[in-house]
Structures are given as C-alpha cells and as structure tokens.
NULUMRO-386497 format. One record per residue (C-alpha): residue number from 1; residue in one letter; x, y, z. Coordinates in pm, 1 decimal, always signed. Example, Ala and Ser with C-alpha at 12.3 -4.5 7.8 and 13.67 -1.06 7.14 Angstrom:
2
[atom 1, a, [+1230.0, -450.0, +780.0]]
[atom 2, s, [+1367.0, -106.0, +714.0]]
***
This chain:
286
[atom 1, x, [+2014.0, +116.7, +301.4]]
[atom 2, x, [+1729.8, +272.6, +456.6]]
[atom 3, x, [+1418.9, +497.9, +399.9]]
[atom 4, x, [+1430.2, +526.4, +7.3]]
[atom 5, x, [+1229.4, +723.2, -280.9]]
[atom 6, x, [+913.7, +501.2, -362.9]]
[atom 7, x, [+1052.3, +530.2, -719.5]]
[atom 8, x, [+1396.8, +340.4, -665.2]]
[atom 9, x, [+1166.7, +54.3, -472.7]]
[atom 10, x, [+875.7, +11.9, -749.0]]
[atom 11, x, [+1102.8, +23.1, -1050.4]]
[atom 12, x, [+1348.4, -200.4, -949.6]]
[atom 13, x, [+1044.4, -454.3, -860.8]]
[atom 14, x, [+900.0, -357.6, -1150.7]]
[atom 15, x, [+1209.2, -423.2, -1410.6]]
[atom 16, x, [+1277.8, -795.4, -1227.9]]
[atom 17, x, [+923.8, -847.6, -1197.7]]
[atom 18, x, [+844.4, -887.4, -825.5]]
[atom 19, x, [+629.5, -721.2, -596.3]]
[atom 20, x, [+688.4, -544.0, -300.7]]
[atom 21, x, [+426.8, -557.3, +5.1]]
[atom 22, x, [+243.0, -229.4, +83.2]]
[atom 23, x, [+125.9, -281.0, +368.2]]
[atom 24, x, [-120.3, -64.9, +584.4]]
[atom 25, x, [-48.7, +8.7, +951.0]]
[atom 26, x, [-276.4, +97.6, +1248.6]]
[atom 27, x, [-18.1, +208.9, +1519.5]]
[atom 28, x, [+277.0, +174.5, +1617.8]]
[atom 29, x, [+264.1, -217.8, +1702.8]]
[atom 30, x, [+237.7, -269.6, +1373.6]]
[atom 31, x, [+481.4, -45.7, +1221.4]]
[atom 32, x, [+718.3, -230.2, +1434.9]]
[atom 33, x, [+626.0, -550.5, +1300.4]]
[atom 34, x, [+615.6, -460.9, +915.4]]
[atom 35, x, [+937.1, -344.4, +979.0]]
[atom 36, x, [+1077.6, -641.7, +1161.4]]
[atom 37, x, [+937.5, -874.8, +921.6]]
[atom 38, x, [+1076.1, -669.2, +605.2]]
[atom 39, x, [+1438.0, -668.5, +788.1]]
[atom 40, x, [+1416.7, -1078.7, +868.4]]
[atom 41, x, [+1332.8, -1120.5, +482.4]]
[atom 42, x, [+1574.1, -901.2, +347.9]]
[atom 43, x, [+1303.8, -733.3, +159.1]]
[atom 44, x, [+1211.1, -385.7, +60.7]]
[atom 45, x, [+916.0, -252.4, +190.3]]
[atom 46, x, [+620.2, +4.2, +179.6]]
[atom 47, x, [+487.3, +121.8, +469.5]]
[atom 48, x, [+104.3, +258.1, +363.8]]
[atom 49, x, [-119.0, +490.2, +625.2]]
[atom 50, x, [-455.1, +583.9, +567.3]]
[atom 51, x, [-545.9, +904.6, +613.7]]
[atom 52, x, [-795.3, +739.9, +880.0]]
[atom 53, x, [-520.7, +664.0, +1050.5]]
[atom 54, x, [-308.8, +948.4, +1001.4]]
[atom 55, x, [-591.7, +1170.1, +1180.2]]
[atom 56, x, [-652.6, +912.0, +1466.8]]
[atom 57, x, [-279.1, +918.4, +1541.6]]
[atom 58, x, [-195.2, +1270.1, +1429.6]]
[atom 59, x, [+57.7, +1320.2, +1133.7]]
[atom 60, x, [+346.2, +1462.6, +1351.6]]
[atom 61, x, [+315.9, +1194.5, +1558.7]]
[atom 62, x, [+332.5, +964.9, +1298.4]]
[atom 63, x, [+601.3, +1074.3, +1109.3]]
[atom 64, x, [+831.2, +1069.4, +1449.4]]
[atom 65, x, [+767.1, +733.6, +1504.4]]
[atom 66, x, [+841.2, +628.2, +1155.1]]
[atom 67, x, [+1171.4, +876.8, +1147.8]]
[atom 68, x, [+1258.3, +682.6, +1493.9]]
[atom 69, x, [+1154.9, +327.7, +1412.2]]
[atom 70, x, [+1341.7, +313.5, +1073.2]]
[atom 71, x, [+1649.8, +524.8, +1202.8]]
[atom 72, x, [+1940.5, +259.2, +1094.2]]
[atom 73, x, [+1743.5, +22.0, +903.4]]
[atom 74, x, [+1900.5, -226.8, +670.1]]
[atom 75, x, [+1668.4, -258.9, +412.4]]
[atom 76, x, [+1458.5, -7.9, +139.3]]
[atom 77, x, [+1172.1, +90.8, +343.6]]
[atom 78, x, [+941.4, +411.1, +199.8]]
[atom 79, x, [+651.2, +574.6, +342.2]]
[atom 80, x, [+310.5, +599.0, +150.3]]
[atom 81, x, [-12.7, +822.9, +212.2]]
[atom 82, x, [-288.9, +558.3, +49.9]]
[atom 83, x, [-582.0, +663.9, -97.8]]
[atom 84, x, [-628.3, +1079.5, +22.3]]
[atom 85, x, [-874.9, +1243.0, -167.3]]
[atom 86, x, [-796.8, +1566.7, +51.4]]
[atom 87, x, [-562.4, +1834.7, -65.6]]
[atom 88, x, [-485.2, +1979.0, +242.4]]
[atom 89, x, [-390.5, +1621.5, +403.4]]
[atom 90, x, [-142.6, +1573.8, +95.6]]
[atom 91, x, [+25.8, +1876.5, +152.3]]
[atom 92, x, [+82.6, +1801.3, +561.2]]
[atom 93, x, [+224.3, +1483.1, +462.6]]
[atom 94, x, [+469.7, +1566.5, +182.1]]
[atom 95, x, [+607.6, +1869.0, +410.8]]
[atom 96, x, [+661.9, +1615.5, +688.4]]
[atom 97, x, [+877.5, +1363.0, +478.4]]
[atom 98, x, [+622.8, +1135.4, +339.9]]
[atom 99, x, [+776.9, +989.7, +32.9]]
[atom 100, x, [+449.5, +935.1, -194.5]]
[atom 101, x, [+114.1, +952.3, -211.0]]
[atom 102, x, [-191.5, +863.9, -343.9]]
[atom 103, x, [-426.9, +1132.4, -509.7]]
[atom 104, x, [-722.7, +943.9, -471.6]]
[atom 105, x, [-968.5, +1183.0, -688.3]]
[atom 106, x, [-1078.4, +885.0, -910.7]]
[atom 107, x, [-1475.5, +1008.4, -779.3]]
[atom 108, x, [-1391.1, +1282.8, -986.7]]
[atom 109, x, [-1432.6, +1377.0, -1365.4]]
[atom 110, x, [-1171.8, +1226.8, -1560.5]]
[atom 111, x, [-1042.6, +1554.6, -1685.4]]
[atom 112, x, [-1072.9, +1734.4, -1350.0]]
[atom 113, x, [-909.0, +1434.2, -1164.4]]
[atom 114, x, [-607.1, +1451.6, -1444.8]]
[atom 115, x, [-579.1, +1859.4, -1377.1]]
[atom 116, x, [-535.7, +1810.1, -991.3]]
[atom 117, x, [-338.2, +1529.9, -1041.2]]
[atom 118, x, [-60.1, +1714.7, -1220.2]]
[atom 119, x, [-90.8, +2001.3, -979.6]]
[atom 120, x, [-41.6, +1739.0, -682.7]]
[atom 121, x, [+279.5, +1553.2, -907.8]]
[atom 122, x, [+453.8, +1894.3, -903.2]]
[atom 123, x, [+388.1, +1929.1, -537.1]]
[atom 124, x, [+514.6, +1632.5, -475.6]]
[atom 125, x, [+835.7, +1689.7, -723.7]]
[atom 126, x, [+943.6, +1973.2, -499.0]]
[atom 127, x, [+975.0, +1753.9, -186.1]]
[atom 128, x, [+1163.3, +1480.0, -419.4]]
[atom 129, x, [+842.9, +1250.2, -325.8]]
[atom 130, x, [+630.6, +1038.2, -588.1]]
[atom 131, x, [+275.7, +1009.6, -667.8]]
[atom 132, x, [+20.3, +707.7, -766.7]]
[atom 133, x, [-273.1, +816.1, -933.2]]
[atom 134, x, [-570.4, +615.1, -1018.3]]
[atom 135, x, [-893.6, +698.6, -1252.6]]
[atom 136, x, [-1120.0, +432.1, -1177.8]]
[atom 137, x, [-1280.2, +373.1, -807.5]]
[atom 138, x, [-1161.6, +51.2, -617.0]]
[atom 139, x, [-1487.4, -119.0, -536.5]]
[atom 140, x, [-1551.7, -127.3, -127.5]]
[atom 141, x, [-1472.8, +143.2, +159.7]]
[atom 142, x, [-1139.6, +136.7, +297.6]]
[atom 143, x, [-1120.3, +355.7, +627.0]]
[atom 144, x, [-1390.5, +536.6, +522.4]]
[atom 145, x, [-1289.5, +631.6, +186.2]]
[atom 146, x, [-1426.6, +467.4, -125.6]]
[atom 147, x, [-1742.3, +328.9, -233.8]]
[atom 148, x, [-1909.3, -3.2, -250.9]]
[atom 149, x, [-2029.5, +82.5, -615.4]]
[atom 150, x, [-1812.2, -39.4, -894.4]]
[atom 151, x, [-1724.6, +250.6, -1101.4]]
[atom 152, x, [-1656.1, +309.6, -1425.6]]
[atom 153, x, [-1411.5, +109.9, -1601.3]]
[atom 154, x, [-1227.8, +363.7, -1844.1]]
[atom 155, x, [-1062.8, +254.9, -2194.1]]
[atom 156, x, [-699.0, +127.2, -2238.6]]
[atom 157, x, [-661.5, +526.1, -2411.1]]
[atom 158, x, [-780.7, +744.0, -2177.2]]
[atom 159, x, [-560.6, +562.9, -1859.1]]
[atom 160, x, [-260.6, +603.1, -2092.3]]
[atom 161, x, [-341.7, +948.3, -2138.2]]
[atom 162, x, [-408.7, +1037.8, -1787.5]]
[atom 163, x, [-67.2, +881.0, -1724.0]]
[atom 164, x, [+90.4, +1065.7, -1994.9]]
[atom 165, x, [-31.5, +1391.6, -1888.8]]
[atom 166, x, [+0.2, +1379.7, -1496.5]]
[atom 167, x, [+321.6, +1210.2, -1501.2]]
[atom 168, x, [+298.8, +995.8, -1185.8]]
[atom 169, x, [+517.4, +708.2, -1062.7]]
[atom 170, x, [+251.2, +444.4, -1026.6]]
[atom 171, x, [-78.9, +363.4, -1159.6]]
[atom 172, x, [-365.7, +151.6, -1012.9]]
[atom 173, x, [-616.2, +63.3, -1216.2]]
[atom 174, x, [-948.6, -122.3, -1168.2]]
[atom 175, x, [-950.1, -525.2, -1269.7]]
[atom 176, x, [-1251.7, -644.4, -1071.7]]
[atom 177, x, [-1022.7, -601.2, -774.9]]
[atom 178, x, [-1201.6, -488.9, -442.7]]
[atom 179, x, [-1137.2, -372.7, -120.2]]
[atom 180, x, [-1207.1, -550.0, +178.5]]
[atom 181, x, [-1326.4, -935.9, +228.6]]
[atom 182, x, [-1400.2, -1103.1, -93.4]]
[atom 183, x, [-1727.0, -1338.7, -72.9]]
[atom 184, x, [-1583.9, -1567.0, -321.3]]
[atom 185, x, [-1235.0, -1571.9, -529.3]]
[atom 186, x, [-1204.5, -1223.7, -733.5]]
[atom 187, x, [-1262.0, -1251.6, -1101.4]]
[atom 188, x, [-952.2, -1008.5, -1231.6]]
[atom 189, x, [-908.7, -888.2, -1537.8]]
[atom 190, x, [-497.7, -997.7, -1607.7]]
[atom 191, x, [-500.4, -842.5, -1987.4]]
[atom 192, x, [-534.1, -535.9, -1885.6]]
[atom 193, x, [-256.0, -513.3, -1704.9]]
[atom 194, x, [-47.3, -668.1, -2000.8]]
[atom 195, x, [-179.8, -398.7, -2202.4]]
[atom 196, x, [-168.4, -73.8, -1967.3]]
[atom 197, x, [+221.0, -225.2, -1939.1]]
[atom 198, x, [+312.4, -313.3, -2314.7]]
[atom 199, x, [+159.1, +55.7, -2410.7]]
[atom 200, x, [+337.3, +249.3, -2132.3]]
[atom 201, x, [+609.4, +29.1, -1878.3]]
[atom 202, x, [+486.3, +156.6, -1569.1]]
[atom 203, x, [+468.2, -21.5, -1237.8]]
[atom 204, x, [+93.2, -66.7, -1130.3]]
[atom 205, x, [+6.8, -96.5, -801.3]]
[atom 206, x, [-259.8, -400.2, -705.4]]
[atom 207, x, [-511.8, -294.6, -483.1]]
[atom 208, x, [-743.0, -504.5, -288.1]]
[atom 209, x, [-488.1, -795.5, -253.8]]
[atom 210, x, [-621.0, -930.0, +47.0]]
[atom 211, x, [-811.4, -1228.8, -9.4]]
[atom 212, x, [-644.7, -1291.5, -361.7]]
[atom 213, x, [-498.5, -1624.6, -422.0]]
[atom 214, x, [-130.4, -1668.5, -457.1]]
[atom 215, x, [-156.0, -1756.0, -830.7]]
[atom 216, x, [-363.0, -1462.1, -878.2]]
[atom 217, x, [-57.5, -1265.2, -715.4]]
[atom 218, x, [+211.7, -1435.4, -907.5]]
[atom 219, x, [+53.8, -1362.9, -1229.6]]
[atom 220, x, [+3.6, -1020.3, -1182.7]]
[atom 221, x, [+324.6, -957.9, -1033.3]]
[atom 222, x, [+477.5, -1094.6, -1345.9]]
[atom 223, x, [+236.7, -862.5, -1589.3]]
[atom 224, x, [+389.7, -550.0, -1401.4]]
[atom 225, x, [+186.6, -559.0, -1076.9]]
[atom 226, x, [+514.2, -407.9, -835.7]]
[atom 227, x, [+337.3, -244.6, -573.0]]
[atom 228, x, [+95.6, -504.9, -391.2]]
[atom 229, x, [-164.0, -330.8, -120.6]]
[atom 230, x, [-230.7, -553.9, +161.5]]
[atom 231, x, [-486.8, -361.6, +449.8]]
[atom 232, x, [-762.6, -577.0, +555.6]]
[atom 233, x, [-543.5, -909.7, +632.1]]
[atom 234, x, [-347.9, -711.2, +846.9]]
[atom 235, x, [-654.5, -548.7, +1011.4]]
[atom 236, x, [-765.0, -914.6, +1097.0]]
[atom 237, x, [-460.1, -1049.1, +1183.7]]
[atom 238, x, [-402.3, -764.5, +1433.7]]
[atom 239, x, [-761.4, -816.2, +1593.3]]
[atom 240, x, [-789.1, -1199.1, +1572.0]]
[atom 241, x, [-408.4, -1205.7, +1745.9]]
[atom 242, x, [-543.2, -1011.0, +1987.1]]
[atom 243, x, [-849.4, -1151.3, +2041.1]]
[atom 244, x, [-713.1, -1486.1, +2108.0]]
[atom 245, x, [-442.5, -1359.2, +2341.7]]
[atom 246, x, [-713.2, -1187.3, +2543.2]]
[atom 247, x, [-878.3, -1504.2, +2562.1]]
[atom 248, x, [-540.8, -1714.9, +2694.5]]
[atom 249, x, [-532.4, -1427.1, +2954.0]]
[atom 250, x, [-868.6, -1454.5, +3061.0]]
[atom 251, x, [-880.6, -1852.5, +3122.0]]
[atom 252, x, [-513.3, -1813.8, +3258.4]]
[atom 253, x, [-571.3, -1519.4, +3477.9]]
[atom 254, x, [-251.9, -1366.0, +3367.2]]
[atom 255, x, [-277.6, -1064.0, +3233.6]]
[atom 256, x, [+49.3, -912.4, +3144.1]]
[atom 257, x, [+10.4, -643.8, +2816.8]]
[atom 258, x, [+381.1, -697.6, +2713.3]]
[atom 259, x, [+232.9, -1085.2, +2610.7]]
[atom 260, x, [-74.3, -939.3, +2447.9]]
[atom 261, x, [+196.4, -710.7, +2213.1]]
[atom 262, x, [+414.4, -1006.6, +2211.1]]
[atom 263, x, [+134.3, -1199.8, +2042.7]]
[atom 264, x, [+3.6, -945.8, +1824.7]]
[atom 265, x, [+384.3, -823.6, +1714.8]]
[atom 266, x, [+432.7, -1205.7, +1606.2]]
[atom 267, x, [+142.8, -1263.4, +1412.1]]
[atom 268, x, [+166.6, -950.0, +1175.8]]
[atom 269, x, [+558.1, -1056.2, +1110.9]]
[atom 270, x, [+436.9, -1357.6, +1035.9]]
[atom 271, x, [+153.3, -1231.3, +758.7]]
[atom 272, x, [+451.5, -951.0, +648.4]]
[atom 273, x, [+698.3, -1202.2, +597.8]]
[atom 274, x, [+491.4, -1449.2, +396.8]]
[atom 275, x, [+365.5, -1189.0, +146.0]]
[atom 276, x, [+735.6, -1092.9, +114.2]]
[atom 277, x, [+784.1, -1470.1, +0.5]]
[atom 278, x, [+493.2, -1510.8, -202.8]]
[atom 279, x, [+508.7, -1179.2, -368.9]]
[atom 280, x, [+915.7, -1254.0, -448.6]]
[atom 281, x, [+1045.4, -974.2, -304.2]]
[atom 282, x, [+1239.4, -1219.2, +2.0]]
[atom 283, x, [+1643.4, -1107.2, -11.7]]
[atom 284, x, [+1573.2, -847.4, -283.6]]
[atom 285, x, [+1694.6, -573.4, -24.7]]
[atom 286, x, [+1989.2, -368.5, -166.8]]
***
C-alpha cells in the first residue's frame, strides 16, 4: 500500500470506528517523522498542510517531497490541504496530486458557502480527490486562518442539508472544539455527533484535538469522529524538542545539526505514534 484516496482511509476508520491521525506538518523534518511513526505503527495516515505552510515552502516543492518521501511506503498515507478558504490555492493543489481538501468558506453565508462548495466537490471529482466541508467556524486562528470568535452553531437540518447538497467526503462540525491551547479541558458537545451520524453515516473529522483528553478522543472516535486533526501539539513538540536540544548543545559545546534533527525527528514519532495508539488506528494498515 501506499499514497491512497482520503475516502478509502476515512471510511474504513469510519465503518470499524477508529480514528486516523491528521496530522499537520511544518517541513520536511516533520513529514519524515509522521511518516516514520505511521510506518512503525502500522497505521494509516493523513498528512495535513496549511496553506501557511504551503506558501512558506512553495506547493511544487511540497508536493516533490511528499511524492519522494512516500515513494514505496507500506502503509495508507493521503495528502490533505486543511482549512483553504482560497480558490485559487485549491485549484494549485488538486492539479499537483493533493488528494483532498478542505473548503474552508464556513465565514461565509450558509447558502453561498454550500454553492462554492459543490463547485469545489466537482473540481475535486475530476482529479479523483475528496473534499471536507465545514459550515460552522472552528473557534481560534490556525496559521492565520480562522477566528477567535465562536461562530454560529447551525441546526442538526441545515448541516444535513449542506451535506446533502455539496456531496463531500467529510464533515467537521463545531462541538465547543477549538483550535489552539485550551485554558482548561474543552466542554464538547458528543450528541451531536451521534446525531449528524445516525441522520447521515458520514465520517466527521475532529478538529482542535490537541489538548483533548484521551476519553474525550475515544468517545468521539466511537460516535463517528474518523478523521482526528492534531496541529498545535506537533507545533510544540517540534519547538520544545528543539529548544531543549539547543540547550544540550550550548552547555555541551557540541553543536552538530544532524543531533538537533535527530532530536526533533524523535520526538514528533514519538507524539505520531501515540495518537496512532490512542486514537486505535495502531496495525490497522492494509
């Protein structure tokens, strides 16, 4: 096995109820180490970029290190655009060989957010790629994108007809979730999920998961939650790895970068291959 449709990864999560890490990488340190970690668990695995990142690095340049990174991999990897309210940034991606995105247009009108959102499924159909959609802002900014305002919450009708009518993949709605740091333990709303699921089986992606506790996971996961975002762990892992390392260097007087990556490399496969564990998606690899 190797890079897979988002589709085959989510539903089969979704069907035997486990989650699958979606996890957001900075460079190409961290790539590596998602991957690693997903091939040591024998777990499928999504590999998310923000279109922060996707500009900082350049989308060419991205896509060649992913084609050359998972070239021969043993396990269901797919590549994800997270949260792009930008046409034009959709379009670059799905003609490189992304294989989903995510329409963010949830700052949008309902109705004007569901129009766009069917225009950007059929784009995405034509490449064979997949599409998450969302109607409801995801409290806190996340590379620049989002809004520390909760938004709307919108009734258990009109997110079944927005996913009715667009026809995407995956659906991520609002449940007090939040990106970034939580100050205290999230209060989430776990109903809704059982009811978005009962009225229309669809995977639903969990955003905000870092900070959440592993009972909070495991209960969500088993309500339909397939697709579980994890970003800001791995943005503090990567800098407090590195941090620390640059502090053994500095009381040492050795400094050697290949140890610095060494360090950093082993701390994200580390973070990756617990949430494979605690999510359940360790040695689900086909």
């Amino acid at each position: 096995m190797s890079v897979v449709a988002l589709k085959e990864i989510v539903d089969r999560a979704f069907a035997e109820r486990y989650g699958v890490p979606a996890i957001n990488i900075v460079n190409d340190l961290t790539l590596e180490s998602v991957l690693q970690a997903a091939v040591d668990t024998r777990s499928p695995l999504i590999v998310q970029t923000s279109v922060k990142t996707v500009r900082a690095i350049g989308a060419k340049v991205l896509f060649s290190m992913w084609t050359s990174m998972t070239d021969g991999i043993e396990v269901p990897v797919s590549l994800h655009l997270d949260h792009c309210p930008y046409r034009e940034v959709i379009s670059e991606c799905l003609q490189l060989g992304w294989n989903s995105v995510l329409f963010d247009a949830s700052e949008l009108p309902v109705a004007e957010n569901q129009r766009q959102t069917i225009e950007v499924v059929a784009e995405a159909r034509r490449y064979g790629a997949h599409v998450e959609g969302e109607i409801e802002s995801i409290t806190g900014v996340e590379d620049g994108i989002g809004s520390d305002t909760e938004s709307k919450r919108q009734s258990l009708e009109v997110s079944l007809a927005f996913i009715e009518a667009t026809g995407i993949d995956v659906f991520a709605p609002s449940i007090g979730n939040a990106h970034g740091v939580y100050a205290k333990e999230p209060e989430l709303d776990f109903n809704k999920v059982s009811e978005l699921v009962e009225a229309h089986p669809i995977p639903i992606a969990l955003h905000g998961g870092s900070g959440m506790t592993d009972s909070q996971f495991r209960d969500l996961i088993a309500r339909g939650c397939a697709k579980v975002n994890i970003s800001t762990s791995l943005k503090m892992v990567f800098m407090q790895s590195t941090l620390a390392s640059l502090e053994r260097a500095r009381d040492t007087g050795k400094w050697d970068p290949p140890t610095l990556f060494g360090d950093v490399s082993r701390a994200v496969v580390d973070l990756t291959s617990g949430l494979a564990h605690t999510f359940g998606s360790a040695g689900k690899a086909w």
